[in-house]
C-alpha positions as CSV (number, residue, x, y, z in Angstrom):
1,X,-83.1,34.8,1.7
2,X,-79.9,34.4,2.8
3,X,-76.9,32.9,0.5
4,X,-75.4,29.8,1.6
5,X,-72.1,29.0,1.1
6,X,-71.7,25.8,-1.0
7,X,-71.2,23.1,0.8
8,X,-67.6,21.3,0.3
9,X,-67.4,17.4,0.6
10,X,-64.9,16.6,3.0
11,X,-61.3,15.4,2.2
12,X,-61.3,11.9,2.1
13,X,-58.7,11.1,4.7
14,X,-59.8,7.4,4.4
15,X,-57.3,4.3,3.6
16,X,-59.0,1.7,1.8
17,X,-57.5,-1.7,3.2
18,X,-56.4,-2.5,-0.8
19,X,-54.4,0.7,-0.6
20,X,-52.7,-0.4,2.5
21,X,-52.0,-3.7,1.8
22,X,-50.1,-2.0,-1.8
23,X,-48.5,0.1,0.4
24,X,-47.2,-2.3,2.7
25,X,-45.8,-5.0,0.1
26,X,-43.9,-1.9,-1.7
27,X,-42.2,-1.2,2.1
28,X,-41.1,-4.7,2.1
29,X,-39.8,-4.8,-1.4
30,X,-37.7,-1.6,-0.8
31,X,-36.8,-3.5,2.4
32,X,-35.5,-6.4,0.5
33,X,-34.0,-4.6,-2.2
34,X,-31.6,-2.3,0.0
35,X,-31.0,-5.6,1.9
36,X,-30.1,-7.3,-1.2
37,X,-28.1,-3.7,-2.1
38,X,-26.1,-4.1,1.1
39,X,-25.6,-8.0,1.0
40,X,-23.9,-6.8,-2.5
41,X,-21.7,-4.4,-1.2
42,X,-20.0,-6.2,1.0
43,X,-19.2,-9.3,-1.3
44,X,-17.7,-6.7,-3.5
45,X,-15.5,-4.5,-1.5
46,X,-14.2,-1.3,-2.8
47,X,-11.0,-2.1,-4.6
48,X,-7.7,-0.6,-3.1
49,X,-5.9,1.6,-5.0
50,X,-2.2,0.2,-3.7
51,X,1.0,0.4,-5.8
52,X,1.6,-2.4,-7.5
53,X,3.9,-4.9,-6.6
54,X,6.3,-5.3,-9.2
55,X,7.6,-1.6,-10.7
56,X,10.4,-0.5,-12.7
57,X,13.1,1.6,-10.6
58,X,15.3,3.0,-13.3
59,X,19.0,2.0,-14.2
60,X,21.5,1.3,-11.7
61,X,23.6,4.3,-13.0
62,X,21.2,6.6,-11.3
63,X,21.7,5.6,-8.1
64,X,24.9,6.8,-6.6
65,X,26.5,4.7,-4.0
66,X,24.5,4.8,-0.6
67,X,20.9,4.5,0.0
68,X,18.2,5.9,-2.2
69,X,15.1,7.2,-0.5
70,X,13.2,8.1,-4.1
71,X,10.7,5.4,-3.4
72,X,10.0,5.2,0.0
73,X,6.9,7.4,-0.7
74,X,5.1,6.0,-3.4
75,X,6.6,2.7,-3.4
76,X,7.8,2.1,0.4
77,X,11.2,0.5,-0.4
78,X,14.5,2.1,-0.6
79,X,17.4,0.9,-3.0
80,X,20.5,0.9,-1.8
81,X,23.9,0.5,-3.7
82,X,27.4,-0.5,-2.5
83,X,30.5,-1.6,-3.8
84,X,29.5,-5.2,-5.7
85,X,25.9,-3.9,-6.3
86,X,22.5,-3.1,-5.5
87,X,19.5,-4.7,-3.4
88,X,16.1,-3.2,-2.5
89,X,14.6,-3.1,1.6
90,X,11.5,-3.3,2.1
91,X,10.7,0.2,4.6
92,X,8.5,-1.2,7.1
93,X,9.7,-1.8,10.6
94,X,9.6,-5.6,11.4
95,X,8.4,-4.7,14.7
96,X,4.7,-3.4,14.1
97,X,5.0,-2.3,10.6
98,X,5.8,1.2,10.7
99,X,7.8,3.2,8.0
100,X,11.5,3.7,9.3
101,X,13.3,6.9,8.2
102,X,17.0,7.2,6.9
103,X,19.6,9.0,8.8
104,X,22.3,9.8,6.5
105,X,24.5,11.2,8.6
106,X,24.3,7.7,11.7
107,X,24.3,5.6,8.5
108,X,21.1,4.0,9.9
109,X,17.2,3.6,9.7
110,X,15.5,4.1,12.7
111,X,11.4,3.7,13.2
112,X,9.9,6.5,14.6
113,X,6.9,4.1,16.7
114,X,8.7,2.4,19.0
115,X,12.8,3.1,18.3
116,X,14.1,0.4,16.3
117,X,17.7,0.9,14.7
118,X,18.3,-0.9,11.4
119,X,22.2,-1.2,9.4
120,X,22.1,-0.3,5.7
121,X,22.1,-4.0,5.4
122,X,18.6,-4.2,7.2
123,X,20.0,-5.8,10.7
124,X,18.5,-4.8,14.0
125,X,20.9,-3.2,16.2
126,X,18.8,-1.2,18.3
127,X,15.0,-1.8,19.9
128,X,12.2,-3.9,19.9
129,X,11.9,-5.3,16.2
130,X,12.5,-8.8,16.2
131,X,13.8,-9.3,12.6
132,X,15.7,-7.7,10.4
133,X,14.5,-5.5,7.3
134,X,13.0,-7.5,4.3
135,X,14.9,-7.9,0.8
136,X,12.7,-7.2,-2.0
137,X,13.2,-9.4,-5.0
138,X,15.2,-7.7,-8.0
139,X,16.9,-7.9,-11.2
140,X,18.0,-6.4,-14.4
141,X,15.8,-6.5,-17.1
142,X,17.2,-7.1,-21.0
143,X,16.5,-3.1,-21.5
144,X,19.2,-2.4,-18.5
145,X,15.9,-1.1,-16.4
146,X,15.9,-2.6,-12.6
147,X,12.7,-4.6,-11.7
148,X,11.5,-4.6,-8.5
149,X,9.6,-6.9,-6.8
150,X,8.1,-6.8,-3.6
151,X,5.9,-10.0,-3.6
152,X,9.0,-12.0,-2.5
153,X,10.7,-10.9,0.1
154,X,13.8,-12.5,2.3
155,X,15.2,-11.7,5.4
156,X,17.4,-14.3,6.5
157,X,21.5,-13.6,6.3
158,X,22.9,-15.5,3.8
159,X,19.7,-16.2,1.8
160,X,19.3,-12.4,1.3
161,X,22.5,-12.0,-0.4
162,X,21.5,-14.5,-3.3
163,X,20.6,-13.3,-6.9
164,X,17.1,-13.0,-6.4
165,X,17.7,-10.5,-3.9
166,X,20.9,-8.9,-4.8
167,X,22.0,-7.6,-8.4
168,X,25.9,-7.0,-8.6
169,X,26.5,-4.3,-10.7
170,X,30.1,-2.7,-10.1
171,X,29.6,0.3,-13.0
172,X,32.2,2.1,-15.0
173,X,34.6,3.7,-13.3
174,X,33.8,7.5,-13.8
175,X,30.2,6.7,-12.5
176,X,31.8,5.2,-9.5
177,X,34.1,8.7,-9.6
178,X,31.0,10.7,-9.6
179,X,29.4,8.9,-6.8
């Protein structure tokens, strides 16, 4: 007698209609959950990590007379001391927003987009930019530390020159030696 092999029941390769039914609510739960995930994410942005707009910019005896380029990086505004005192610019072209560099020696900032000259004072001399440089508010604080602020900004000759946009500070006379 010959062996037989024994006889496998076939895979059940069947879906029950209870089966599919569960499987097709969970597809629109995980539907309506990534929706509700995305519908999330976009009320609540990512935050910006942006320098802040107020910061501390040291004491008015570190800054020789001239312009100051130590915070155009991480701060985009430039301090700038003469004679009677000190004021902060604002280093964005007033033309289409791009950072202008300092030229020490033509005593000028000039945008590298579209060729804008500015005067130590922020004026336009040259190009397209339609404005002149923006003032940042500043002052001195009690501790002697300068405070700047770049929510408050001015432009306008005259206005810019005010107290809010213009510290005088004159020094002692061997820091104005040493300048």
């Amino acid at each position: 007698m010959a062996e037989s092999a024994p006889q496998s029941s076939p895979a059940q390769t069947d879906i029950s209609r209870r089966s599919f039914l569960k499987l097709g609510w969970a597809a629109f739960l995980g539907f309506l959950a990534s929706s509700a995930g995305a519908t999330l994410r976009f009320i609540f942005p990512n935050v910006l990590y942006e320098p802040p707009e107020t910061f501390k910019a040291g004491r008015p005896e570190d800054y020789p007379l001239g312009v100051s380029t130590r915070w155009t990086k991480s701060q985009r505004v430039w301090i700038i001391r003469n004679e009677e005192g000190i004021y902060a610019m604002w280093a964005r072209c007033t033309h289409l927003g791009c950072t202008p560099n300092w030229f020490q020696a033509e005593n000028r900032f000039r945008c590298p987009c579209h060729g804008s000259n500015y005067t130590p004072q922020g004026d336009v001399i040259a190009g397209p930019a339609p404005r002149p440089l923006y003032r940042c508010a500043i002052r001195l604080l009690p501790s002697g530390d300068i405070l700047v602020d770049k929510s408050i900004l001015e432009d306008r000759p005259g206005l810019r020159e005010k107290p809010q946009f213009f510290v005088t500070y004159t020094g002692s006379a061997s820091e104005t030696a040493k300048a």
